[in-house]
C-alpha positions as CSV (number, residue, x, y, z in Angstrom):
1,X,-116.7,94.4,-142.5
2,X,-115.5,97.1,-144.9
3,X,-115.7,100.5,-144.2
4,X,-118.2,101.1,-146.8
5,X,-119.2,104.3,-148.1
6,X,-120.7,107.3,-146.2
7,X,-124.0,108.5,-147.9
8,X,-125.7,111.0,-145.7
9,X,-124.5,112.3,-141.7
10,X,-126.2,114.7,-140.1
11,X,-125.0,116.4,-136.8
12,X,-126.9,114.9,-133.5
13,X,-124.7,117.4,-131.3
14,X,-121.3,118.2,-131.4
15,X,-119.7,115.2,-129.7
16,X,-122.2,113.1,-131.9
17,X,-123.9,112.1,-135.7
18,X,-125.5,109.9,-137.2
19,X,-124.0,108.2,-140.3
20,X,-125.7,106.2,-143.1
21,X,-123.3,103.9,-144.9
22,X,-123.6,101.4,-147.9
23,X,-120.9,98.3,-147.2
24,X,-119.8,95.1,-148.4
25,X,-118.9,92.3,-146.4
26,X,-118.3,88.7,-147.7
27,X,-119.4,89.9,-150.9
28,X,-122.8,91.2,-149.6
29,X,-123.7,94.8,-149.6
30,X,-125.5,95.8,-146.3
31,X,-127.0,99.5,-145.0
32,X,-125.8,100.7,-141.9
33,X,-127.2,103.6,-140.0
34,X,-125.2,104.1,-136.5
35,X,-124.5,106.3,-133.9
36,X,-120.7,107.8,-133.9
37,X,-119.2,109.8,-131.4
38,X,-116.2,112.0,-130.9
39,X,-113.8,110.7,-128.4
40,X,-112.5,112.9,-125.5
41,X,-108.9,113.7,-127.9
42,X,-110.8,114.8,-130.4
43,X,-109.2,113.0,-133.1
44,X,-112.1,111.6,-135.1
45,X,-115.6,110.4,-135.5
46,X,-115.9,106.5,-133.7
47,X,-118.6,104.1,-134.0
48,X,-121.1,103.0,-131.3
49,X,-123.1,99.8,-130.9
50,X,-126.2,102.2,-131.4
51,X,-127.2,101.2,-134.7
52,X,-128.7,98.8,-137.7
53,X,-126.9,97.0,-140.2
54,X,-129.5,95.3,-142.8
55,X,-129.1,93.6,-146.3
56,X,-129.4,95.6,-148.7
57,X,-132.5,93.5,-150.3
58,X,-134.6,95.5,-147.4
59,X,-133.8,99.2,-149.0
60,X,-137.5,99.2,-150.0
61,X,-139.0,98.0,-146.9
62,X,-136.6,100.5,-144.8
63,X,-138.2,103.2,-147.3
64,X,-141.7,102.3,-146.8
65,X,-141.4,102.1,-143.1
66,X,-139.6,105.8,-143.3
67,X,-142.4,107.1,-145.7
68,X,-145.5,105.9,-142.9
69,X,-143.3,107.2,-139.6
70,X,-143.5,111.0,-141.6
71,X,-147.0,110.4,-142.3
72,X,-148.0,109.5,-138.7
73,X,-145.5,112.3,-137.2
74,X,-147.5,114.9,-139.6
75,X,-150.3,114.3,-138.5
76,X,-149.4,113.9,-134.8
77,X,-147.6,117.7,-135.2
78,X,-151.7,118.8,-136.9
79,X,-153.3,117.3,-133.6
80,X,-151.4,118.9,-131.5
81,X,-151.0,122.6,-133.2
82,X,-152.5,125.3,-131.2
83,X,-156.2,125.7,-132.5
84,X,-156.9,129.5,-134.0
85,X,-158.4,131.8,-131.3
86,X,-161.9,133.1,-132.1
């Protein structure tokens, strides 16, 4: 598989991120969101076997099941704020 392009990382911790990546293999483009780690020398960012590589033809589905986990970990954060003292 490609490398593929990097289109959003953020920083887990500072041995670790989390990399989402557009690539193309056998002339099929695929998502891949996957755990990469910095080795003990430090050199550069690896990749794990923590991750998901999907066709690309489930960007919507991946997009509605993101859009529902916010929703339900909204309103699991509003149940469990601290109610106002009267």
């Amino acid at each position: 598989m490609e490398e593929g392009i990097v289109v959003h990382s953020f920083q887990r911790n500072p041995e670790e991120e989390v990399r989402f990546c557009v690539r193309e293999y056998k002339e099929r483009r695929y998502i891949d969101v996957r755990l990469w780690f910095l080795p003990a020398n430090g050199e550069e960012f690896r990749p794990t076997k923590k991750g998901i590589t999907l066709s690309l033809e489930y960007l919507a589905e991946i997009k509605k099941g993101l859009e529902r986990v916010g929703k339900v970990a909204s309103e699991m954060a509003l149940q469990q704020a601290p109610k106002p003292v009267k």
